[in-house]
C-alpha positions in Angstrom: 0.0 0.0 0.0 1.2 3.4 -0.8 0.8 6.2 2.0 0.4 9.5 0.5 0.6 12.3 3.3 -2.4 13.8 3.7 -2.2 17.7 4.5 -3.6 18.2 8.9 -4.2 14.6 9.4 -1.3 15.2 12.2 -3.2 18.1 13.1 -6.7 15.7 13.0 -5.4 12.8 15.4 -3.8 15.1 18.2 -7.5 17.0 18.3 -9.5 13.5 18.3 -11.1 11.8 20.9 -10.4 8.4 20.1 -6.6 8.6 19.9 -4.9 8.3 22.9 -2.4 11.4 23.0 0.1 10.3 25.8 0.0 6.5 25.8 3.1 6.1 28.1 1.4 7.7 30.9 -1.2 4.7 30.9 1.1 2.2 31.9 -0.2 -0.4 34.1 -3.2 2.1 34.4 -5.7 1.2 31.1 -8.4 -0.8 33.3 -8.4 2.7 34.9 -8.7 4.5 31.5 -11.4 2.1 30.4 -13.2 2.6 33.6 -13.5 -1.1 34.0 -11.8 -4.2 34.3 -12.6 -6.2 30.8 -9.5 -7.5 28.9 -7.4 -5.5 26.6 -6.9 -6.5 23.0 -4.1 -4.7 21.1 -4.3 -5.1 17.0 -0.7 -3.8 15.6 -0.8 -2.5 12.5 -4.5 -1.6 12.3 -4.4 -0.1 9.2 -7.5 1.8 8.6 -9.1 -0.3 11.4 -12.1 -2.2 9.8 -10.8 -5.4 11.5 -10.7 -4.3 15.5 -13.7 -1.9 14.6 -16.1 -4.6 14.2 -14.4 -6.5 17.0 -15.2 -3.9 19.4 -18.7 -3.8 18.2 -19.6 -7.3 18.3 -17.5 -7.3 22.2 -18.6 -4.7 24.4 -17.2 -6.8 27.1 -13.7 -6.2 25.5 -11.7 -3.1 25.6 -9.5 -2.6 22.4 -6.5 -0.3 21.3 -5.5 -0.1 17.7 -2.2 0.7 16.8 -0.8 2.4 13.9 2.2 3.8 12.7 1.7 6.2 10.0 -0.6 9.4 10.2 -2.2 9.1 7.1 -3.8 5.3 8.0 -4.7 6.0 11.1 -7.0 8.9 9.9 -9.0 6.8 7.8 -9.7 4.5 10.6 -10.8 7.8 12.5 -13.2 8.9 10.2 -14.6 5.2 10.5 -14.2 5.7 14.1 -16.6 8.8 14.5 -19.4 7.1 13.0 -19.6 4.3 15.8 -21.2 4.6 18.9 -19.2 2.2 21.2 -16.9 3.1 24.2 -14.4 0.2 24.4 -11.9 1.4 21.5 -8.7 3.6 21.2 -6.3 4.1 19.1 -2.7 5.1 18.9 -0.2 6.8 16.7 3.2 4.5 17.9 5.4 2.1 16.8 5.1 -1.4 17.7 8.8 -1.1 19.1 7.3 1.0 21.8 4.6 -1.7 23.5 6.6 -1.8 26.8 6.8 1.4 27.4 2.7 1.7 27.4 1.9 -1.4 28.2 2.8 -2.8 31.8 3.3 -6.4 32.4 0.6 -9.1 31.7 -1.7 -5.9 30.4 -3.1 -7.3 27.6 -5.1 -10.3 27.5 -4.2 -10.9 23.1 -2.3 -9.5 20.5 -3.9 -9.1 16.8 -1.4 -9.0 13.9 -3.7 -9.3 10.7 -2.0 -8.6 7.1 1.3 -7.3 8.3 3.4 -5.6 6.0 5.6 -8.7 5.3 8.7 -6.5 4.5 9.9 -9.2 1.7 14.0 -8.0 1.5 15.8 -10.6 3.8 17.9 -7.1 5.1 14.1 -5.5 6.6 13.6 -9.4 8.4 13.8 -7.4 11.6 11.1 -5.4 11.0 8.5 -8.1 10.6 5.6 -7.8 13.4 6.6 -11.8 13.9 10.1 -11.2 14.3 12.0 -13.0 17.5 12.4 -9.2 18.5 9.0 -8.4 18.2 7.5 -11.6 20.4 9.8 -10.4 22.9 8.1 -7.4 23.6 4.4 -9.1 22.8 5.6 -11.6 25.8 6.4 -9.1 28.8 2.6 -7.6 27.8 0.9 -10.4 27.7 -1.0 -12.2 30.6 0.1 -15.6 31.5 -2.7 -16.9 29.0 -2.7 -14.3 26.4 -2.1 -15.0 23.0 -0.9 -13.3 19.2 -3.6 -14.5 16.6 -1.9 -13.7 13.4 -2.9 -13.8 10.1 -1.4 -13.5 6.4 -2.0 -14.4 2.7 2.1 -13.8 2.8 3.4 -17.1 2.3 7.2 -16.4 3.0 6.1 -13.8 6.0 4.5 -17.2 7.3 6.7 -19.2 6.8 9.3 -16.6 8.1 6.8 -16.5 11.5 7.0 -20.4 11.8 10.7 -20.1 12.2 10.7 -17.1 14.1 7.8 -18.4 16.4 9.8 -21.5 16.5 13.0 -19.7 17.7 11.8 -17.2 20.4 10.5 -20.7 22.1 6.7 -20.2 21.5 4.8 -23.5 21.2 
């Protein structure tokens, strides 16, 4: 996918509601932010958020926090955003590499990656969402029982996570 900045969407996310502005100072403190104590669902890499959108619809019970990189995606899953009327979702404008520093220890109950850019040169490998890098920081977030659902139509980025999965020691 292509990202093409589009002109104030900076400006659009740090006025919005729905996008949680200092994330950092919610660490170990989102059941508090929620104003309840239902589990937390993180999707990385949202995109323009269709996926945990209807998630959060068809949960109530289940508060969720997209997460999106790029300015420009994250505003179209805004504008989807304002048209729902549902309380259990957020978003935020980080990078996956940040988790632990917004996310305390066995916070969040799972971990969605769904159609992650599989970066396909062998040199971006560490990038991947299912690096052994990356389910480092997914394990110190996730409860005891938690889990990453992940899902591609990548067959090298899944075969890549097999390995990788494989490495870190997951089972």
């Amino acid at each position: 996918m292509r990202l093409r900045h589009i002109k104030g969407a900076e400006e659009e996310i740090a006025e919005s509601p729905y996008v949680v502005q200092d994330p950092q100072s919610l660490k170990g403190r989102w059941h508090e932010f929620f104003g309840n104590d239902n589990p937390i669902r993180i999707e990385v890499g949202m995109g323009k958020g269709k996926f945990i959108m209807e998630l959060a619809q068809m949960n109530p019970d289940i508060n969720y926090v997209g997460i999106e990189r790029y300015s420009s995606v994250l505003l179209r899953g805004l504008q989807k955003r304002a048209e729902l009327e549902i309380s259990n979702i957020y978003f935020m404008r980080i990078d996956a590499l940040e988790l632990a520093e917004v996310f305390a220890e066995n916070e969040v109950e799972r971990i969605y990656l769904t159609f992650s850019d599989p970066w396909p040169k062998a040199r971006h490998a560490k990038r991947r969402l299912t690096s052994t890098e990356f389910l480092a920081r997914y394990e110190k977030v996730l409860v005891e029982s938690g889990r990453v659902e992940f899902k591609t139509d990548n067959t090298e980025l899944f075969n890549f996570s097999l390995e990788q999965v494989k490495e870190a020691g997951w089972t």
